[in-house]
C-alpha positions as CSV (number, residue, x, y, z in Angstrom):
1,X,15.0,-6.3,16.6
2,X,11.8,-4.8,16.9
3,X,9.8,-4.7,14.2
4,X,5.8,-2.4,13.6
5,X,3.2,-1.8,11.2
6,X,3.0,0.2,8.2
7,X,1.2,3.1,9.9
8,X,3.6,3.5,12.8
9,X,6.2,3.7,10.0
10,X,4.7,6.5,8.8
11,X,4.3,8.4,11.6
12,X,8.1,8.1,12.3
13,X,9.3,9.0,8.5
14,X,6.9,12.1,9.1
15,X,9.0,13.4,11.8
16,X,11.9,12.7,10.4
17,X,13.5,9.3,10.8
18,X,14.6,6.1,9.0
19,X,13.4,3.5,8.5
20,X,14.6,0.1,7.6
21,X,12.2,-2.1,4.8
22,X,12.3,-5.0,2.7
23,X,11.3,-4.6,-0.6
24,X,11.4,-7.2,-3.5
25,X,15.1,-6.6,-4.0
26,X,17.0,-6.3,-0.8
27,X,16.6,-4.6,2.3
28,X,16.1,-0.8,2.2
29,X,16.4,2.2,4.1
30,X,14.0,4.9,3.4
31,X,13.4,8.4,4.9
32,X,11.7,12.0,3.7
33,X,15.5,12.9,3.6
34,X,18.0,12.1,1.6
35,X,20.8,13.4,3.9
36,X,19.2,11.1,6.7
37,X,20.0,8.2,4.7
38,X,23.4,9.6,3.7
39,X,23.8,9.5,7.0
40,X,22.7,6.2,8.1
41,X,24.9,4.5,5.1
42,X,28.4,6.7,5.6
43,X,28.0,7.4,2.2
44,X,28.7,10.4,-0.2
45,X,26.2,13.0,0.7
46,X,26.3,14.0,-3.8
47,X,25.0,10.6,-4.5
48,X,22.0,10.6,-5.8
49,X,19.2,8.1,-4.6
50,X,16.1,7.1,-5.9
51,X,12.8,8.1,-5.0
52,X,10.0,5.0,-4.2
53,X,7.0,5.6,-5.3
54,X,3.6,4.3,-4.2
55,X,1.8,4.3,-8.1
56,X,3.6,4.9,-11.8
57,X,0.8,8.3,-11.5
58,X,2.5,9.5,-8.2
59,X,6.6,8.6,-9.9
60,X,5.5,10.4,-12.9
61,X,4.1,13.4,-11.4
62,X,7.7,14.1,-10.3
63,X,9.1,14.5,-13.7
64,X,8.4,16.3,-16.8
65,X,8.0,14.9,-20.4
66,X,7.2,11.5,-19.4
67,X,8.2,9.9,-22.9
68,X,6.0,6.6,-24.2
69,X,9.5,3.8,-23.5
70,X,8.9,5.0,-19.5
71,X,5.4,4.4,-19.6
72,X,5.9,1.1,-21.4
73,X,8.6,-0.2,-18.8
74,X,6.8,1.1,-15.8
75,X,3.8,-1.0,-17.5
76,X,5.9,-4.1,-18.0
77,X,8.0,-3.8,-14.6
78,X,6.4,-1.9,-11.9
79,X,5.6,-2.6,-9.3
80,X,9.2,-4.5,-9.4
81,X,12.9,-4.2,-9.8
82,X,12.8,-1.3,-12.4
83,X,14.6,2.4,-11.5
84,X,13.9,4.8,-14.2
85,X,15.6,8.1,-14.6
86,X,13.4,11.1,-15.8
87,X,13.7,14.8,-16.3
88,X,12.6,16.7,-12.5
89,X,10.1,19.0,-12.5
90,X,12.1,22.5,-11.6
91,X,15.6,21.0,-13.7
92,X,17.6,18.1,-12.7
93,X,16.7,14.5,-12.7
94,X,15.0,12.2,-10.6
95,X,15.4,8.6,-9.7
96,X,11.9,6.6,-9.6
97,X,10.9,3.7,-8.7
98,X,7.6,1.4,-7.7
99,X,8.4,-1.3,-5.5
100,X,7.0,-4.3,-4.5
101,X,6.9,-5.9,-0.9
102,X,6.5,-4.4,2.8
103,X,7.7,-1.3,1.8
104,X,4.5,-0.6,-0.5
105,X,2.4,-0.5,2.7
106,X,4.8,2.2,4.1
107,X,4.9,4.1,1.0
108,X,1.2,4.2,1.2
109,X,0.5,5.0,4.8
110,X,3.4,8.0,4.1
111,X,1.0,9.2,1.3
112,X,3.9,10.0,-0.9
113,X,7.6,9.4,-2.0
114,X,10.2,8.2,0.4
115,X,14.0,8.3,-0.9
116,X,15.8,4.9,-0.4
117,X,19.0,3.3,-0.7
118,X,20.0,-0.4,0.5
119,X,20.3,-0.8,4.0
120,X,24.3,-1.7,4.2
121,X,27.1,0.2,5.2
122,X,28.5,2.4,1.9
123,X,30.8,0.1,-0.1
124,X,29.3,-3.0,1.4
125,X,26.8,-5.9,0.4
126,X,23.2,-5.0,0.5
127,X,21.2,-7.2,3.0
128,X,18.9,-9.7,1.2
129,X,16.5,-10.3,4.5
130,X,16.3,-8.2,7.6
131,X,18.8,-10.8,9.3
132,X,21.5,-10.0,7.2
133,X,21.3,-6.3,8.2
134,X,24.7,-4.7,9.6
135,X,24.4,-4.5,13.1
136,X,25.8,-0.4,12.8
137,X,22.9,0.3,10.0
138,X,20.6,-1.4,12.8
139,X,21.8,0.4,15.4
140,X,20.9,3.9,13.6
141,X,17.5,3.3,12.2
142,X,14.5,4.8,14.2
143,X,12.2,1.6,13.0
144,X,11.9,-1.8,10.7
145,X,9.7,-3.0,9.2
146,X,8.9,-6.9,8.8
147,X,8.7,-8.2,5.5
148,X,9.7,-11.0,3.4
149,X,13.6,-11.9,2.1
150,X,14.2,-10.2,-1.4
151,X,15.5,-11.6,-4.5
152,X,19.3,-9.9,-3.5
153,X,19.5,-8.7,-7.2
154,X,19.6,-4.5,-7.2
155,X,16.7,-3.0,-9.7
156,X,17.7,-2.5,-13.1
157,X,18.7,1.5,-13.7
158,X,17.3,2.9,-17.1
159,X,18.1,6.7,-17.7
160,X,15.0,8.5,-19.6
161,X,16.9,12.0,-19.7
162,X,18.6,12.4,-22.5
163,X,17.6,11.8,-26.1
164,X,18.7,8.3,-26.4
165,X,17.6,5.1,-23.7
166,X,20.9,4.3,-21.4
167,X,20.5,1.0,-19.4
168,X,22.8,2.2,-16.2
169,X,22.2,-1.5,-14.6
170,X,20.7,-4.8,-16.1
171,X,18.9,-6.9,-14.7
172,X,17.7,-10.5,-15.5
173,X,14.7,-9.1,-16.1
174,X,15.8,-5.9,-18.3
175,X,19.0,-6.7,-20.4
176,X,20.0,-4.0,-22.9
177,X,18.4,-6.6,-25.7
178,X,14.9,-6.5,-23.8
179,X,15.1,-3.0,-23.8
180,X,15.8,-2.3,-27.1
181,X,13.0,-4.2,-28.4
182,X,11.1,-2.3,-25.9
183,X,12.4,1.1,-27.4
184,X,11.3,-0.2,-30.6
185,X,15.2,-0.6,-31.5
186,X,16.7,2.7,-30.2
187,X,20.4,1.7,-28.8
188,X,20.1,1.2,-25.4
């Protein structure tokens, strides 16, 4: 496995390809397109996937309405294991998120959003550390990216959207208690 910097990354992503990064969670895959990574993963090409983010400023620019509870948890948990769900810009929602680990350097060298997913075959474990990587997601990725073994625990999922808080996934660090006191006692 052959591994490059940040900026050479970029380059690829730019033209289209996939990379494969750790972040502080598990091992990701992230491209420019979605439907690349659909591809990569053999997964439904409807699922939605989240959009990384290099700054809470550049995830927030992608959605409208930004309400005071995302501000607070991107505050309290970015960069770090925290996907929040907003209103898009243009109708829909979006997914964002603001890692930590080697994939910030990517994100940053990009100059904007990458989607990602975890780099395992759909249905399957997500790798922890590039080692642990299925050999048919390696064989499909244009590039990887070196970076230190995530904690293995997915990113809590919070969905913004609507007019009450929805925790989609806890987390150690973001149980439906933590953020109700966060939401000043909304349910969650």
């Amino acid at each position: 496995m052959t591994t490059v910097p940040a900026r050479e990354a970029a380059a690829v992503l730019r033209n289209g390809g996939v990379v494969l990064v750790p972040t502080e969670t598990v091992v990701g895959l992230v491209a420019v397109e979605a439907r690349r990574l659909n591809e990569v993963k053999g997964s439904d090409p409807g699922k939605p996937l989240a959009l990384l983010c290099a700054s809470a400023g550049e995830a927030f620019s992608l959605a409208t309405g930004v309400s005071p509870l995302a501000r607070t948890l991107a505050e309290a948990l970015w960069p770090g294991p925290l996907t929040l769900v907003l209103n898009r810009n243009g109708g829909g929602t979006v997914g964002v998120r603001v890692p930590g680990g080697a994939v910030v350097d990517v994100l940053r060298a990009h100059g904007g959003p990458l989607y990602a997913t975890s780099a395992n075959p759909s249905g399957g474990p997500a790798p922890r550390s590039l080692g642990e990587v299925d050999p048919r997601v390696l064989a499909d990725v244009d590039l990887v990216v070196e970076g230190e073994p995530g904690s293995g625990e997915a990113s809590a999922v919070v969905d913004l959207s609507g007019a009450e808080p929805r925790l989609l996934r806890a987390t150690e660090a973001l149980t439906g208690e933590r953020l109700r006191k966060m939401a000043g006692g909304l349910p969650g």
